[in-house]
C-alpha positions in Angstrom: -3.4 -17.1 25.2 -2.6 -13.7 25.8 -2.6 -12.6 29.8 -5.5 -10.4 30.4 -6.8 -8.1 32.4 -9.7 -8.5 35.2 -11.9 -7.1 32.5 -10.7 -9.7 29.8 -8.7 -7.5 27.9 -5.3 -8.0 26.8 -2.9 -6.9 29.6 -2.0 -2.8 29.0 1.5 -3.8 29.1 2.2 -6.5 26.8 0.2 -4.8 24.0 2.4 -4.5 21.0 2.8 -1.9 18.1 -0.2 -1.0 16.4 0.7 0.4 13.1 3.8 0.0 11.0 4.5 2.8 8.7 6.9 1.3 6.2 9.3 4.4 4.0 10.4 3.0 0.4 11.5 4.1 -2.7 10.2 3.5 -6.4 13.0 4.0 -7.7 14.8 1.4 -6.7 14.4 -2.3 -8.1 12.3 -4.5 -6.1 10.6 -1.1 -4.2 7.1 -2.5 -5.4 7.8 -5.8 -4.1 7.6 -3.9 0.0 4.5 -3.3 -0.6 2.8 -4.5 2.3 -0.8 -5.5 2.9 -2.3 -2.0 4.5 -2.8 1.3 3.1 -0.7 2.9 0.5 0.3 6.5 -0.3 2.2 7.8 -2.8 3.8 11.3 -2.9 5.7 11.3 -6.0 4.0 14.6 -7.1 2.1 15.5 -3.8 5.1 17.6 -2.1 8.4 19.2 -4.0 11.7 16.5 -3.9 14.5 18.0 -1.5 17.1 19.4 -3.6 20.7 21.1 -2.8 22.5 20.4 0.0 19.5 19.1 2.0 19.9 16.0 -0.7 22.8 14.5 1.0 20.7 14.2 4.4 17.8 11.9 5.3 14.1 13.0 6.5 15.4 11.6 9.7 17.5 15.3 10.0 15.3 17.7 11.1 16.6 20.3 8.8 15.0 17.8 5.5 12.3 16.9 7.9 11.5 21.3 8.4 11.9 21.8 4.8 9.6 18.7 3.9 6.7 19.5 6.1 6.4 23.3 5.4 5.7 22.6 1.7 1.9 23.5 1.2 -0.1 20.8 2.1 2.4 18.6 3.8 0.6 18.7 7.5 -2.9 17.9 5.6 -1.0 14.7 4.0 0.0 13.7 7.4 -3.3 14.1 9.3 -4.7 11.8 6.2 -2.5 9.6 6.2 -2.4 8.9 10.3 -6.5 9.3 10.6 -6.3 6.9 7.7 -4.3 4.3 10.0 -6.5 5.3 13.3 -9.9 4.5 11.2 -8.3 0.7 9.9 -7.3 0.0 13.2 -10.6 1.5 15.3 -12.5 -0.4 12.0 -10.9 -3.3 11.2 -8.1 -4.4 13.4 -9.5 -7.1 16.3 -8.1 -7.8 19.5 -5.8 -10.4 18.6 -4.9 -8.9 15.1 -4.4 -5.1 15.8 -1.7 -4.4 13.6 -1.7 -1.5 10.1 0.9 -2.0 7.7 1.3 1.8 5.9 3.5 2.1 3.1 4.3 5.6 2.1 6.6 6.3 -1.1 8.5 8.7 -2.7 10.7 8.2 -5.6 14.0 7.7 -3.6 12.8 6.9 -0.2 15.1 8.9 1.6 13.8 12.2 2.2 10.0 12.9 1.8 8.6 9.7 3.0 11.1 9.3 5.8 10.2 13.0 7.1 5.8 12.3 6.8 6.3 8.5 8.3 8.3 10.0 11.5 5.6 12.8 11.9 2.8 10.5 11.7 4.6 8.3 13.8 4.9 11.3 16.7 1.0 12.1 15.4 -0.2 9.1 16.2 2.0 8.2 19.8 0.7 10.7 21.0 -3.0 9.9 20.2 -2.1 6.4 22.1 -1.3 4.7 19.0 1.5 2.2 19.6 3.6 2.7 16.4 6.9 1.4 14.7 8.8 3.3 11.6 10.8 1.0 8.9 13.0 2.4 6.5 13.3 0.3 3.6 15.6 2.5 1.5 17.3 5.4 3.9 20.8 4.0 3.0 20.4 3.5 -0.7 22.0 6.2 -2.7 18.9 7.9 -4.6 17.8 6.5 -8.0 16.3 7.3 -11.1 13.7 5.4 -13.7 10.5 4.0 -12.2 8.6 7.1 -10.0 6.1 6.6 -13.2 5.3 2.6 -12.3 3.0 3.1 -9.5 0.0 5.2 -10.0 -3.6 5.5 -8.8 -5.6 5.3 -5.8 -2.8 5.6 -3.6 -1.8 8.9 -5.7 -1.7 12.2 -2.9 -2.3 15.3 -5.0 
């Protein structure tokens, strides 16, 4: 039993993450297999790859991160994506089982999807949304071969 307020509500303090937005690659082997239950995006062709010397960094450097979100359309993707999360949990989650697992890929996971999870992650705290980043692939070196595997719904264009 969880301890609760006067009101019967969980205690303000022990409440726990709310959404989890998981970073991964498709191009490496096994990326499909982090799929999590939860939403899904997928920006292989929604916003330009980091190139150059920006390649070498992470989206956690805020010079990939600058050069990532001033790509047309890139602050539209991450409004989506965390009202996305916000309307699961508001919708779905209860108050035992208030957790959204949010996948977002890119075809190395190391640059675009690292950059959009950590501004929807600053999006959503500070709407009051409890939230948690994991980068699956931020140490891999970047890969090649399967950007093409995962297609559909989840698409951003």
């Amino acid at each position: 039993m969880f301890p609760t307020s006067g009101n019967g509500e969980i205690s303000e303090a022990l409440e726990l993450t709310q959404v989890v937005l998981h970073t991964i690659g498709l191009a490496h082997p096994g990326a499909l297999d982090l799929i999590d239950n939860g939403l899904f995006y997928n920006l292989r062709t929604a916003l330009p790859e980091v190139d150059g010397a920006l390649a070498a960094l992470t989206g956690l450097d805020p010079q990939v991160r600058e050069r990532v979100l001033e790509a047309p359309g890139a602050m539209r993707i991450v409004e989506q994506i965390a009202e996305s999360a916000k309307a699961v949990l508001d919708g779905y989650a209860t108050a035992r089982l208030r957790l959204v697992h949010v996948t977002i890929a890119s075809r190395t996971g190391r640059h675009r999807s690292v950059a959009l999870a950590e501004t929807v992650a600053h999006y959503l705290a500070t709407a009051g949304v409890r939230t948690e980043t994991c980068h699956h692939d931020l140490d891999h070196p970047a890969g090649h071969g399967v950007d093409d595997l995962v297609t559909g719904p989840g698409d951003l264009a």
